[in-house]
C-alpha positions in Angstrom: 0.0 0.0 0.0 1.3 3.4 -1.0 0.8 6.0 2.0 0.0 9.8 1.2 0.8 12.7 3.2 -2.5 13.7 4.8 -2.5 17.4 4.2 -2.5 18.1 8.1 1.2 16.3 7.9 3.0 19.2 5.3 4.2 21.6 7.6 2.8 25.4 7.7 4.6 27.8 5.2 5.8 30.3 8.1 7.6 26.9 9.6 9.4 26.4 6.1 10.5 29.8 6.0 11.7 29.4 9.3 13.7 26.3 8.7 15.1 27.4 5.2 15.8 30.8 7.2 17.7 29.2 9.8 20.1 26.6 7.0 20.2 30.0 4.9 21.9 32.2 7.6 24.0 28.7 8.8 25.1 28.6 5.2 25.7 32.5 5.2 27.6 33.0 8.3 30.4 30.1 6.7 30.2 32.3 3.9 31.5 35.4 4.8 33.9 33.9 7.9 37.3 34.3 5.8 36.4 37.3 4.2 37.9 40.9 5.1 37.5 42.8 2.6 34.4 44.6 3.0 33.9 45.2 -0.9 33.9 41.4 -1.6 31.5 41.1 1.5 28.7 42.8 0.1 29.2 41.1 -3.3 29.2 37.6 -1.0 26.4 38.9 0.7 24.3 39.9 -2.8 25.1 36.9 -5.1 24.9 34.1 -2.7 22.7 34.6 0.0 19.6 37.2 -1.4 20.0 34.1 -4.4 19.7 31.6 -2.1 16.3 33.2 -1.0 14.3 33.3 -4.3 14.3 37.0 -4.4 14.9 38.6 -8.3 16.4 42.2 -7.1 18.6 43.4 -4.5 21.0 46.7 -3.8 23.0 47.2 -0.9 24.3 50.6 0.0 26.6 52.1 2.3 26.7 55.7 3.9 29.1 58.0 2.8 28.8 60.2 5.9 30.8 63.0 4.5 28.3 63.5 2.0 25.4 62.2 4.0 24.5 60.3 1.0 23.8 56.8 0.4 26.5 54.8 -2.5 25.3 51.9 -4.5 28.2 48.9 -3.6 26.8 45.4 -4.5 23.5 44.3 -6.5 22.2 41.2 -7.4 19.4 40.7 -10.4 19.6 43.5 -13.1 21.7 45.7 -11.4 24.2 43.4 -11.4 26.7 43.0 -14.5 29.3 40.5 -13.3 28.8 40.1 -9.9 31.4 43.0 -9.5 29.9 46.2 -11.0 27.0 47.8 -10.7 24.7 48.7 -14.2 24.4 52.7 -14.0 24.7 53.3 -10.1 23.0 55.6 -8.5 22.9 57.8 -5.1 20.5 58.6 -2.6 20.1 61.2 -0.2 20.2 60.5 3.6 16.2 60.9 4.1 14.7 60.4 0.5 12.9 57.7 -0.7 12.4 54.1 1.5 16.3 53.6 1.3 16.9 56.7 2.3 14.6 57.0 5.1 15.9 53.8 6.7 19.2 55.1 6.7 17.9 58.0 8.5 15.7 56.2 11.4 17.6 53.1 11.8 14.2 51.2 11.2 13.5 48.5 9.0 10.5 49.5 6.0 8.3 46.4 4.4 5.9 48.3 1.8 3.5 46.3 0.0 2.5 48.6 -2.6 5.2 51.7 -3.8 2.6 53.1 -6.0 0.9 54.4 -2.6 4.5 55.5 -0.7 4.8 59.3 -1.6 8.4 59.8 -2.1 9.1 56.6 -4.4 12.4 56.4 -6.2 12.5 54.2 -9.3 16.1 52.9 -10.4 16.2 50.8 -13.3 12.4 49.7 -12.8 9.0 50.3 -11.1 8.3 47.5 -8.7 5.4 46.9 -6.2 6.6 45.5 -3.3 9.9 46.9 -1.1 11.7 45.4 1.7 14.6 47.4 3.0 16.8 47.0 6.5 19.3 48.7 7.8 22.8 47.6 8.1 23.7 49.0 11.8 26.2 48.5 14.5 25.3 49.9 17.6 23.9 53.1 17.2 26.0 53.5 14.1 24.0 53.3 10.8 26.7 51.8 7.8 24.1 51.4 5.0 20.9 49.4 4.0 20.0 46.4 2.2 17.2 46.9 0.2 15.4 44.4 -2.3 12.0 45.2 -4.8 10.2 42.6 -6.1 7.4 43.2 -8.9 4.5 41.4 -7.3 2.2 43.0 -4.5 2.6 42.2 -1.0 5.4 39.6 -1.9 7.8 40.1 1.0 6.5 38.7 4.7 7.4 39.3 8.5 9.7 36.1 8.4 11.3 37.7 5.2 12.0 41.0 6.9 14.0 38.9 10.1 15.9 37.1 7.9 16.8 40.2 6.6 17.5 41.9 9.6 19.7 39.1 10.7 21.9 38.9 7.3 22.1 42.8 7.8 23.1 42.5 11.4 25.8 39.7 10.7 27.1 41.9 8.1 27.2 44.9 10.1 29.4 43.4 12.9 31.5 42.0 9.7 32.0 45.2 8.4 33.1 46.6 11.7 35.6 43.9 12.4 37.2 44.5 9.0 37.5 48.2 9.9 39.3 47.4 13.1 41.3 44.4 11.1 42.5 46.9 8.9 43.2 49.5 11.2 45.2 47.6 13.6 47.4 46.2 10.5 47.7 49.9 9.1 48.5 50.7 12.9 51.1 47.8 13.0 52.3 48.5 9.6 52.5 52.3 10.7 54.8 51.3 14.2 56.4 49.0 11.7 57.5 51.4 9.3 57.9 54.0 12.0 61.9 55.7 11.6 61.3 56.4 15.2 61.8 53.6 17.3 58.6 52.2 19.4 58.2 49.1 21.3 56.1 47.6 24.2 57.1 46.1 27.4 55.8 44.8 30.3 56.7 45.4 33.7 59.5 42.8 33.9 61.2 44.9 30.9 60.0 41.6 28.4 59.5 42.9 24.8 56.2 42.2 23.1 56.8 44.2 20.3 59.3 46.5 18.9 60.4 47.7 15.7 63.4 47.9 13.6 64.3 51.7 14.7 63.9 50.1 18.3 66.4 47.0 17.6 69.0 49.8 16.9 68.4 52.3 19.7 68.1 49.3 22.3 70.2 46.1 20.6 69.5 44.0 23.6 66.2 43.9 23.1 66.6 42.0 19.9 68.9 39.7 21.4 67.2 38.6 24.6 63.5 40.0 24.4 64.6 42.2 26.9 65.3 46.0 27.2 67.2 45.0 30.4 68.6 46.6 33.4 69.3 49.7 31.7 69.9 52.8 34.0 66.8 54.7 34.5 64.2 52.1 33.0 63.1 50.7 36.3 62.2 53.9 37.8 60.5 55.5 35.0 58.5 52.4 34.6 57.4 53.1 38.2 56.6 56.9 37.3 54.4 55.8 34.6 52.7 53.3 36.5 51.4 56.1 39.3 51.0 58.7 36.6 50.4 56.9 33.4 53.1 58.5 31.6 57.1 58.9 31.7 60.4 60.4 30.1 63.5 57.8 29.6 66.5 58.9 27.8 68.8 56.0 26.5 72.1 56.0 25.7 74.1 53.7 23.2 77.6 54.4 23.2 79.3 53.3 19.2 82.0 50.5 20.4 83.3 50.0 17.3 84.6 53.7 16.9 87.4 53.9 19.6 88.8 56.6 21.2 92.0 58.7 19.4 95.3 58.1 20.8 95.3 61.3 22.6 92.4 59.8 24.7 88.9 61.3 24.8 86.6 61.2 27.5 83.0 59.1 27.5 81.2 61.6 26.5 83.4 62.8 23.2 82.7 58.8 22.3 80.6 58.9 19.8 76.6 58.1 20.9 73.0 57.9 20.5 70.9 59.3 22.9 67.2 58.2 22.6 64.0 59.8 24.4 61.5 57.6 24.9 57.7 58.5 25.9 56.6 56.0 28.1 52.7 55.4 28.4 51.2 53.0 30.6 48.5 50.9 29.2 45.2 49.6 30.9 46.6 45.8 30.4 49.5 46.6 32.2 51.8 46.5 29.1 54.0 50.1 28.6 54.2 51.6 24.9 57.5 53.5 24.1 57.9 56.3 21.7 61.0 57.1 21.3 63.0 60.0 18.8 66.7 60.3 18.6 67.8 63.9 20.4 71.7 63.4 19.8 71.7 66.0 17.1 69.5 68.3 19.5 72.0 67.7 22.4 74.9 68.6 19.9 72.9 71.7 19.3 72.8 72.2 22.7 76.5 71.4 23.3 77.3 74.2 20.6 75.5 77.0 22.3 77.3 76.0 25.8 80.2 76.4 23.7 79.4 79.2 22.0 78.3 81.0 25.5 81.3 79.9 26.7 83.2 82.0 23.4 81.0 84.9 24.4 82.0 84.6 27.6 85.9 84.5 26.5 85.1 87.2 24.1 83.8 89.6 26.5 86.4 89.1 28.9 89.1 89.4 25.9 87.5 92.3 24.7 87.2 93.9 28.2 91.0 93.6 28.7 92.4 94.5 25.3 90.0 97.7 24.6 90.1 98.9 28.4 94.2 98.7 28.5 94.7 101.0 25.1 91.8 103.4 26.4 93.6 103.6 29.7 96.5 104.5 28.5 95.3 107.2 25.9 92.4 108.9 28.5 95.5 108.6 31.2 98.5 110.6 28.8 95.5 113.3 27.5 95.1 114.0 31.4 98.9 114.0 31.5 98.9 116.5 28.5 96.2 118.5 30.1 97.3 119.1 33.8 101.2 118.9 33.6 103.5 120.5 31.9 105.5 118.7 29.7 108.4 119.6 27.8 108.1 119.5 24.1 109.9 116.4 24.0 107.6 114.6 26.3 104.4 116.0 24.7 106.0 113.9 21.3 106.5 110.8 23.6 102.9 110.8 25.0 101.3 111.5 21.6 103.6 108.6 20.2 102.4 106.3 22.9 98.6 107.8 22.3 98.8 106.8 18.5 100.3 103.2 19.5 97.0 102.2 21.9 95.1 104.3 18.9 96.6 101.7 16.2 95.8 98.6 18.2 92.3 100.1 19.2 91.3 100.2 15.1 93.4 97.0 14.4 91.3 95.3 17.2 87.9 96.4 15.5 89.0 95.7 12.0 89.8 92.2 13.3 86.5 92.2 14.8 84.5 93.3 11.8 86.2 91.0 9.3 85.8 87.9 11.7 81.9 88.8 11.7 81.6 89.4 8.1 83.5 86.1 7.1 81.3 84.5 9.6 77.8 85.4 8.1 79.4 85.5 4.4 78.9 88.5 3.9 82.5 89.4 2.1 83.5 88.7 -1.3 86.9 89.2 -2.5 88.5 91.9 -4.7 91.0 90.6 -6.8 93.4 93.2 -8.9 96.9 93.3 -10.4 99.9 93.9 -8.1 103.4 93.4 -7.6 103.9 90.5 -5.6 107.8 91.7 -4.8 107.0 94.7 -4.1 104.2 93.7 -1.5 106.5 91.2 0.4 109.5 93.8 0.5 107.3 96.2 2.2 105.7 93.5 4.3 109.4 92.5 5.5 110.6 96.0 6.1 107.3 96.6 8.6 108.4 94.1 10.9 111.9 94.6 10.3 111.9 97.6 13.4 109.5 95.3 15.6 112.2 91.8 15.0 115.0 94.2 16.0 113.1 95.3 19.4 112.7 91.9 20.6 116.0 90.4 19.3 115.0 88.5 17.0 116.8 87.6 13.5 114.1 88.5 10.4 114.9 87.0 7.2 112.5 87.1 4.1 113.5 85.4 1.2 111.9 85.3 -2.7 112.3 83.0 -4.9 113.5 84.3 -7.9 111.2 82.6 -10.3 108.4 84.1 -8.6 106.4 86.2 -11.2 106.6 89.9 -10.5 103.1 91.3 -11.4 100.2 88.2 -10.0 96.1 88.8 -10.2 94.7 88.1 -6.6 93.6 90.5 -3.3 96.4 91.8 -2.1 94.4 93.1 0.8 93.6 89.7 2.2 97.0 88.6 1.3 98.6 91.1 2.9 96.0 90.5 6.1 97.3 86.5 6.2 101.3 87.4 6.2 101.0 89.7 8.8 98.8 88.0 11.5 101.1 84.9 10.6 104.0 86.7 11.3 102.6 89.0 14.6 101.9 85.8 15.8 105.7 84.1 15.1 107.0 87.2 16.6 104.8 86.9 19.9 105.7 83.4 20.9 109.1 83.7 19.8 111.2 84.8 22.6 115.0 83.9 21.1 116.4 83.4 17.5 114.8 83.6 13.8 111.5 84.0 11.8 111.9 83.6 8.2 109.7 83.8 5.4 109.7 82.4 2.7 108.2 82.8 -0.7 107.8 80.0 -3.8 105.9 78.6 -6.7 104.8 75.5 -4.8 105.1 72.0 -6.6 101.4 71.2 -7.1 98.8 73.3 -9.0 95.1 74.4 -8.2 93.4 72.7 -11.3 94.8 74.3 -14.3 96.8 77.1 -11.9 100.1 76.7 -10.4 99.7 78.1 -6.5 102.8 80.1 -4.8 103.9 78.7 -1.2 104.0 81.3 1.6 105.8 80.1 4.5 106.6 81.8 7.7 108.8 79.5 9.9 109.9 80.2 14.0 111.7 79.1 16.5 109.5 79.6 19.2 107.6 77.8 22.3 105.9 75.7 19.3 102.7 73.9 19.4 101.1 70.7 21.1 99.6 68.7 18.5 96.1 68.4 20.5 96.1 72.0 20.6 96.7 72.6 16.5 93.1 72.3 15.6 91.6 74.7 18.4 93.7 77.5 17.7 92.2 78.0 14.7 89.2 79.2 16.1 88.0 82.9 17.4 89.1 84.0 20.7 91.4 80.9 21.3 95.4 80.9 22.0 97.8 79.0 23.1 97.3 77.9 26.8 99.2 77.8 29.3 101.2 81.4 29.2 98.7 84.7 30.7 101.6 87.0 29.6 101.0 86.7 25.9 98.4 89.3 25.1 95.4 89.3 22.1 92.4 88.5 21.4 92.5 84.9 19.7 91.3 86.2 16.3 94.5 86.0 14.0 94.3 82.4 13.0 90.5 82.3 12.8 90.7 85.3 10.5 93.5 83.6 8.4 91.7 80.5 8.3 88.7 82.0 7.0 91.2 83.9 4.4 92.8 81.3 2.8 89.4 79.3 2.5 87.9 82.1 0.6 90.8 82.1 -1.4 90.5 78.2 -2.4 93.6 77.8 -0.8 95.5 75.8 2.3 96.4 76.2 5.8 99.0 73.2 6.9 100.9 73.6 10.5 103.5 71.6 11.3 105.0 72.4 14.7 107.3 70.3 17.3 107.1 71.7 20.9 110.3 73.6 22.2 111.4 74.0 18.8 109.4 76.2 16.5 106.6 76.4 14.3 106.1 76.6 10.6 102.6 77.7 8.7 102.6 77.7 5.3 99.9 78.6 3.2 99.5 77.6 -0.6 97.2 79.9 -3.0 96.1 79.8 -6.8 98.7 82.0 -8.9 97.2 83.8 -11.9 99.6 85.7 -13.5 99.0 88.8 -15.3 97.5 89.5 -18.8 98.7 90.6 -21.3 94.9 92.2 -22.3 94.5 95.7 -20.8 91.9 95.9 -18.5 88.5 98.2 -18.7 87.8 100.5 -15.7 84.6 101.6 -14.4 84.7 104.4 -16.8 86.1 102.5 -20.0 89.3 104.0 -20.0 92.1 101.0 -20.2 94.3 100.5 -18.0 97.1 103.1 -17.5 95.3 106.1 -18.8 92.9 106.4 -15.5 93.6 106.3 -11.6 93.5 102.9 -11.0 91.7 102.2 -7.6 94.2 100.8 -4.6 91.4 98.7 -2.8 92.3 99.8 0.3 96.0 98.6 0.8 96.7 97.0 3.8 99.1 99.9 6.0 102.2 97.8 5.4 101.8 98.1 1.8 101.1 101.8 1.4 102.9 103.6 3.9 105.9 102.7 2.0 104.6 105.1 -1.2 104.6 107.8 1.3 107.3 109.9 3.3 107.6 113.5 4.3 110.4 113.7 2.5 108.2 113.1 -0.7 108.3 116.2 -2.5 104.5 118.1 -2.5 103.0 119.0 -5.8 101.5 122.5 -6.7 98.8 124.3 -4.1 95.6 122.0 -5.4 92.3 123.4 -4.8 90.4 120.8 -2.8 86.5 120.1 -2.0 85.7 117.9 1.3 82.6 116.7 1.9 81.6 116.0 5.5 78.5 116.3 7.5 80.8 115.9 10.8 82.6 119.1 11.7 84.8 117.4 13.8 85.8 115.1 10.8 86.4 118.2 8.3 88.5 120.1 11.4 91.0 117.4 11.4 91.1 116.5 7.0 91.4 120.7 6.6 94.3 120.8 9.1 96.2 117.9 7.4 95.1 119.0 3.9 96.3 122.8 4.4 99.6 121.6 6.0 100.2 120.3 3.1 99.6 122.9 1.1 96.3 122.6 -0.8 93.1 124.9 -0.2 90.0 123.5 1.1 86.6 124.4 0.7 84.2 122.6 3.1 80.6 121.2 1.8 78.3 119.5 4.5 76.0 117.5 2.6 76.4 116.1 -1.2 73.9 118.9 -2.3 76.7 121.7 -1.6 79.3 119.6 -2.9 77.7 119.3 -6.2 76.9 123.0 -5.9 80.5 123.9 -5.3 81.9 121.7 -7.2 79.9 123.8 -10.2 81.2 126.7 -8.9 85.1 125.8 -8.0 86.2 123.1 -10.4 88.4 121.5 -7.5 91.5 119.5 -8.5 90.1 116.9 -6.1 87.1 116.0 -4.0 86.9 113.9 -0.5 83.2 112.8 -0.7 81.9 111.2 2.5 79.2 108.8 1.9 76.7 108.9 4.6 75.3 112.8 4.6 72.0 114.5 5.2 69.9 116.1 2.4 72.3 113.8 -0.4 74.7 111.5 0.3 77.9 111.1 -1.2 76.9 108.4 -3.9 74.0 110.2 -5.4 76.3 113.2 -5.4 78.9 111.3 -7.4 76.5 109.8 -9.4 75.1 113.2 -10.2 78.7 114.8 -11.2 79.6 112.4 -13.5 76.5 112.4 -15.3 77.2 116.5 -16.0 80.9 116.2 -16.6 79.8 113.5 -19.8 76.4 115.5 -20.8 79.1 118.5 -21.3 82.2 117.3 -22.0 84.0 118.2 -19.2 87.7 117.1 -17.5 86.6 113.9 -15.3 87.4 115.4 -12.0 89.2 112.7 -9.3 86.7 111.4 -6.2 87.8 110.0 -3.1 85.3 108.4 -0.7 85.8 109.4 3.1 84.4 106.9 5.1 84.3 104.8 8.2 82.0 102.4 5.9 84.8 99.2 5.6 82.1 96.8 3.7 83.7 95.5 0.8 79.7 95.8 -0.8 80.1 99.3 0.1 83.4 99.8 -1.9 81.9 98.3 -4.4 78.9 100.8 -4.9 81.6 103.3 -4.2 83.4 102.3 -7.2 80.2 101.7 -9.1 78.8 105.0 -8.6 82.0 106.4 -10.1 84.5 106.9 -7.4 88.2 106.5 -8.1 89.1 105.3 -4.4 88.0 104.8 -0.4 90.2 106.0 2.6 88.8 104.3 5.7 88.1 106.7 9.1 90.3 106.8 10.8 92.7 107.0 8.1 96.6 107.1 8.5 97.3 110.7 7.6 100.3 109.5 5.2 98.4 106.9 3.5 95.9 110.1 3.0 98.9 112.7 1.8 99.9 109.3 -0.5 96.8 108.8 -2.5 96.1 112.8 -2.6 99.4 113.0 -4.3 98.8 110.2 -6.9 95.7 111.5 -7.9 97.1 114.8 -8.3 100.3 113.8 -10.3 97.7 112.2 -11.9 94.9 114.1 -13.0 96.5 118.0 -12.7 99.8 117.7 -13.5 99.0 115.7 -17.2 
């Protein structure tokens, strides 16, 4: 006998929903278990579970909060192409139509029939019926899951569960794959970090740490320890009561050793590392860490550099207080006593001596600074090399003599005569070379000696200045400090100066792309020889500022070093014819003093205050000559100059001589000074025979032709 199912046997439709439900979401939930990316979730989630429940249409969106729209991500039925793009996507405002208002309550919407919902959007097709859940978290609304279907009333309560579970499962997917791929980029971030971070635990064991780590605390790598280091424990302990601590480590480099002359620990070379310790709710501690030994360097240098100040001021406070004490002291002796003619000549001599040094000690002063900040270029010309060591050797000729020692300078004879570099700085390395052979030189010779040196400077051969002693000489751990400002030999308080001489050189012969070498043995002497590039002179005349070659115009002196020009000068040169001369000065002091000089020797002076008279009375007098200062009220002394030559070409007259008279020593203000059309500059103070010197060229020059 065949049995039949008695209808009362088949099971109720709402149980079959609930039992194909139940395998659906089984079969959903092994689905999705391995899957973290939450693109390829909602595609998982569209083809093979809204499949698996008979439906023909489904969209699933998610909220794009920063628009507060809704994005179409997965589909399954005609919105779907391949499974992985959706046929023309669309968006939906947070609040319009079913999706969109969903989205905004957090409340699922079953609608039987659209054509009575005001508000309907249609996507590819009108459809009757609507079922749309939302895919939340918490409180936090991601998107919705929303599936049309064409018939009437074709989506149930048990429908709308299983709905609400698939979007709930999904929900709590996409949030783990948000956290998943946070913590990785977090991981990957601490990873990658080129600061070193790490955690611990409270017995110093490593859980994690980095590659930056590994290298600011190698232990750790080899034991899975940071170990007893000194400091650890106890800032472990801080940031246990507080919840955070500071922890500086230090790694000393082994493998670089100390030099033979021995440094102490903390000239080793090292890596300090600062570490941020945070204490975590688990118990673990985090470090952050950032190397700081460039920032203690830093800090290093500026204690040093106080400390320079510091040597600086005191320096300065002796060597400007002792000249000034002696001048202020033999004017109070000229004032109150009454001298004899022969001691009013020795006080003067003595006042002119701290004078000197007083102007030698700014000059070194300003040049250090400018070097320092770059702010001076070099300006080369042609001179006579023999000439300019000849004169060099005969100014220290009377000061060797005083202090017994023998002065030899020697040339070689295949030096070139004539050579293209800057005599000034040239002049300025020799002598603080010498000053300082002389000073720590008590008994026998200092020699100097000049020679085309065996190497070249690419294509130019180079010329070997050596200045040799046979002094105290030099400890070998002391060679490289010298060289800097404000630092001497230790170890004698009776040698006197500032320190500045062999930073001022150094700086020099770098500018000059040449070389400093030092080779000294203690007890026995000293020898510093300096090698620069050689360009000899060409045979092509030169253009001046004016276009006139060169030996038909004044040619411009660059400010010559003392040694070089008061050897052009004497009083027993013989003075030219009276010269009519205009001075510009806005200082009346400044024009006293030039008129006295200037009348002694013989010329006639008319006095302008501002670079508006001088042009006036220069149209008026047609001087032989004019001292132009530079800084003046109503015009200075460039537009002035600027303004004369401009009328002596529009009408043809005699180009009349200017010398600049200033206490300007920029070499960028010598250079607008020459620029504006300016034969020349004498520095204030200037040496009244380098004065009567360059006054007498110019007038042997431009009057007497």
């Amino acid at each position: 006998m065949s049995s039949k199912k008695h209808p009362k046997d088949t099971p109720p439709r709402h149980e079959v929903l609930r039992i194909e439900g139940l395998s659906l979401l089984k079969s959903f939930a092994g689905d999705i278990a391995d899957i973290d990316n939450i693109e390829s979730l909602l595609w998982t989630v569209a083809e093979k579970t809204i499949s698996k429940l008979g439906w023909v249409d489904c969209v699933i969106y998610l909220k794009d909060d920063q628009r507060n729209i809704l994005v179409q991500m997965a589909a399954f039925g005609p919105k779907s192409i391949d499974y992985k793009t959706i046929f023309e996507p669309i968006e939906i405002p947070i609040g319009k139509g079913v999706v969109g208002r969903v989205a905004s309550t957090g409340e699922s919407m079953r609608i039987g029939n659209t054509q009575e919902f005001n508000g309907y959007i249609e996507d590819d097709a009108p459809r009757l019926s609507e079922l749309a859940v939302p895919i939340k978290f918490g409180n936090d609304i991601m998107g919705v899951i929303d599936s049309e279907h064409p018939e009437p009333n074709f989506y149930q309560a048990e429908d709308q569960l299983i709905l609400e579970t698939i979007a709930g499962i999904t929900a709590t997917k996409i949030e783990s794959s948000k956290k998943t791929r946070s913590n990785e980029g977090l991981a990957l971030f601490y990873k990658r970090n080129p600061n070193p971070v790490l955690q611990v635990g409270f017995d110093r064991r490593v859980s994690f740490i980095n590659s930056t780590a590994k290298i600011a605390l190698p232990e750790a790598e080899i034991n899975g320890m940071v170990g007893n280091r000194p400091g650890l424990q106890k800032a472990l302990e801080q940031a246990t009561k507080k919840g955070h601590a500071m922890w500086r480590s230090t790694i000393i480099e082994k493998e670089k050793k100390p030099d033979p002359e021995g440094l102490n620990l903390n000239q080793v070379p090292q890596t300090v590392t600062e570490f941020h310790i945070v204490h975590l709710p688990s118990g673990q501690f985090n470090l952050y860490g950032h190397d700081i030994s460039h920032i203690l360097d830093l800090q290093k240098k500026a204690e040093s550099a106080n400390e320079a100040k510091s040597r600086f001021l005191s320096v300065m406070s002796h060597e400007i207080r002792t000249p000034l004490n002696a001048i202020l002291g033999l004017t109070d002796l000229l004032t109150h006593d009454e001298p004899t003619r022969q001691q009013q000549l020795q006080h003067l001599a003595y006042m002119e001596f701290s004078g000197k040094h007083l102007l030698s000690l700014v000059n070194d002063i300003l040049d250090l600074e400018k070097m320092a900040s770059g702010n001076v270029t070099g300006l080369p010309s042609h001179f006579n090399l023999i000439d300019l060591i000849q004169n060099i050797g005969e100014s220290f000729q009377n000061r060797a003599d005083r202090t017994g020692l023998d002065w030899n300078v020697h040339c070689d004879p295949k030096l070139p005569k004539v050579i293209y570099s800057d005599s000034k700085w040239l002049t300025q390395i020799l002598n603080n070379l010498i000053s300082n052979a002389i000073k720590y030189t008590q008994r026998g010779c200092i020699e100097l000696n000049v020679q085309p040196a065996e190497e070249q400077h690419g294509a130019s051969p180079m010329i070997q200045f050596s200045i040799t002693d046979t002094g105290r000489g030099i400890p070998s751990h002391e060679i490289e400090r010298i060289l800097g400002p404000f630092e001497q030999i230790q170890g004698d308080p009776n040698i006197e100066g500032t320190g500045l001489g062999l930073a001022i050189v150094t700086s020099l012969v770098d500018k000059m792309d040449g070389r400093l070498t030092i080779k000294s043995e203690l007890d026995k002497g000293s020898t510093f020889t300096v090698l620069l590039p050689l360009i000899e002179r060409s045979s092509q005349p030169q253009q001046t500022q004016d276009g006139a070659a060169d030996g038909t115009a004044f040619e411009p002196s660059i400010d010559p070093a003392p040694t070089t020009v008061s050897s052009k000068n004497s009083d027993e040169n013989v003075a030219p014819e009276t010269c009519t001369i205009l001075l510009a000065d806005d200082n009346e002091l400044n024009r006293f003093v030039a008129c006295k000089l200037l009348n002694r020797w013989g010329h006639e002076v008319h006095e302008a205050s501002n670079g508006e008279e001088a042009v006036a009375m220069w149209r008026m007098l047609g001087p032989c000559l004019i001292l132009m200062d530079i800084q003046m009220p109503v015009m200075d002394g460039v537009d002035a100059t600027v303004l004369i030559r401009e009328e002596e070409k529009k009408k043809g007259a005699k180009r009349s001589p200017i010398l600049a008279l200033t206490a300007d020593a920029e070499e960028s203000t010598l250079k607008r000074i020459l620029q504006s059309g300016m034969d020349d500059r004498v520095i204030k103070p200037f040496d009244p025979p380098t004065l009567k010197a360059m006054v007498m060229a110019i007038i042997q020059k431009f009057v007497q032709t």
